[in-house]
C-alpha positions as CSV (number, residue, x, y, z in Angstrom):
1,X,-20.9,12.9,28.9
2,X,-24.8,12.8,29.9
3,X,-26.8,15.0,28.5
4,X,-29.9,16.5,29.6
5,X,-32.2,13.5,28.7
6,X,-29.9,11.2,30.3
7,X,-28.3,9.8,26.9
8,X,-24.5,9.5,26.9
9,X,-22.6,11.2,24.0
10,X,-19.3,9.5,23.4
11,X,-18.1,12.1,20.9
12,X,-16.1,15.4,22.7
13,X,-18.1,18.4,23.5
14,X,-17.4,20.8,20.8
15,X,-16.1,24.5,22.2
16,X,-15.6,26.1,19.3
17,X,-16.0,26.3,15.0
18,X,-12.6,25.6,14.3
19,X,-10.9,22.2,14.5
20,X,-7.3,22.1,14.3
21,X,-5.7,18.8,13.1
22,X,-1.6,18.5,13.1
23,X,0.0,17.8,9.9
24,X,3.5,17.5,10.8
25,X,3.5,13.7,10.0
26,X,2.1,14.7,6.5
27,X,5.0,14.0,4.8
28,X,5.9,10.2,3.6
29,X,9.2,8.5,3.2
30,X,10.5,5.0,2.8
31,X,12.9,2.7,1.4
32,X,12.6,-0.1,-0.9
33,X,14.5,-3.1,-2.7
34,X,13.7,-4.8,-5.6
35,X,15.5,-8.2,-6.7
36,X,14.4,-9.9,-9.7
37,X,15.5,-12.7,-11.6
38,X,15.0,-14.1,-15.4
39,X,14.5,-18.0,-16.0
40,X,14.0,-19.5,-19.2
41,X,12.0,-22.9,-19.7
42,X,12.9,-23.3,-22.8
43,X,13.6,-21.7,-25.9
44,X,10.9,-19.5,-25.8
45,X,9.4,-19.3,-22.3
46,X,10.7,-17.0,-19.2
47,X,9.5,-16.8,-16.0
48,X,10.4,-13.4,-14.2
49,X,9.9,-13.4,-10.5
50,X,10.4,-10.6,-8.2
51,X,10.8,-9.4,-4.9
52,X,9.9,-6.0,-3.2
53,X,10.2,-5.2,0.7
54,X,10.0,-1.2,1.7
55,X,10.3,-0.4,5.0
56,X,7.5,3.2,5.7
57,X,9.8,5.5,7.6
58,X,7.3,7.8,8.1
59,X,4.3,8.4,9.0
60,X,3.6,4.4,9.9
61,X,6.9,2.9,10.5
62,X,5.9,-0.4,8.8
63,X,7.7,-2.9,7.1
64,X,5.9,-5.0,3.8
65,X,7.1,-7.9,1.5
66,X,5.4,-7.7,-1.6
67,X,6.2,-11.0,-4.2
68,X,5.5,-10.4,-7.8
69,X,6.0,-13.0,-10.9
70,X,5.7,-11.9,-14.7
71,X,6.1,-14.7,-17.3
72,X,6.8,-13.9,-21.4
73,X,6.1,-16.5,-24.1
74,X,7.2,-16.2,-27.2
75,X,4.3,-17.1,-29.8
76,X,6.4,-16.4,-32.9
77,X,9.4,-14.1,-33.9
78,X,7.0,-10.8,-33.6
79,X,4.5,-11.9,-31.1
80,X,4.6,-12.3,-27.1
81,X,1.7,-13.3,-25.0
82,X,3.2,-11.5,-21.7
83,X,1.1,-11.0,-17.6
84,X,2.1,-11.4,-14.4
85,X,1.0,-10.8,-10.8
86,X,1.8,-9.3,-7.4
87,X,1.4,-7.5,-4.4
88,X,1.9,-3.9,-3.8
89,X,1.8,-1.5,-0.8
90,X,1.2,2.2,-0.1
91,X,1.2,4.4,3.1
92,X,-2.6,5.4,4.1
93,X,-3.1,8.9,3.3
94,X,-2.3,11.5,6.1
95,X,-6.0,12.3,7.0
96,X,-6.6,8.8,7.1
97,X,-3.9,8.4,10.3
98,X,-5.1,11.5,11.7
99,X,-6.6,11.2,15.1
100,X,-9.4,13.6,14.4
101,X,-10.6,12.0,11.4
102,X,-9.3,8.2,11.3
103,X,-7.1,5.6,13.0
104,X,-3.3,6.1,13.4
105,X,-2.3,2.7,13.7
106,X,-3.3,1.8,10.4
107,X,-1.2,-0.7,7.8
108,X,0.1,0.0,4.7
109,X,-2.9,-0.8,2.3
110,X,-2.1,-3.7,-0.2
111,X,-3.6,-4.6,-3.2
112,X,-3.1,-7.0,-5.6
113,X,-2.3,-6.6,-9.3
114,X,-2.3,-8.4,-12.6
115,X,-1.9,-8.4,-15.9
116,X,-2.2,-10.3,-19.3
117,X,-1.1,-8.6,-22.8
């Protein structure tokens, strides 16, 4: 929209103090799997690796594949050195899909995680 001075101003020309923003697809949902398996390497070594996939019913109707592994050594009879690593997914948060105040079309966000104990 030009303004007076000729500039254009992308943003919408605000009517009124009050903003109203939909939150009917506040609500989150999914479903998820989770296979893992246990493999020893010897008498005192196991390797743990894992699978997750969750499919985001709502409010992004995404699907993710997150691959973990964990691994547990036994040191001596009361002693374990023990870590692992993997992905993991979450749904953006409901004002972040908003159209007033982010991007609908965003992915779940993923991080990655590990550990050593």
């Amino acid at each position: 929209v030009p303004s007076a001075d000729g500039l254009v101003n992308p943003a919408p020309t605000v009517t009124s103090d009050e903003l109203v923003v939909d939150r009917s697809r506040g609500l989150t949902g999914n479903i998820a799997h989770w296979i893992s398996a246990s493999i020893g390497l010897g008498a005192r070594f196991r390797l743990l690796p894992g699978l997750r996939t969750t499919y985001f019913i709502t409010p992004i109707e995404r699907f993710s594949v997150d691959p973990r592994i964990r691994f547990a050594l036994d040191i001596t009879a009361t002693t374990q050195l023990r870590g692992g690593a993997g992905l993991y997914s979450q749904t953006p948060l409901f004002q972040e899909l908003s159209v007033a105040f982010g991007n609908p079309n965003l992915a779940p966000y993923r991080a990655l995680h590990t550990s050593l104990e």
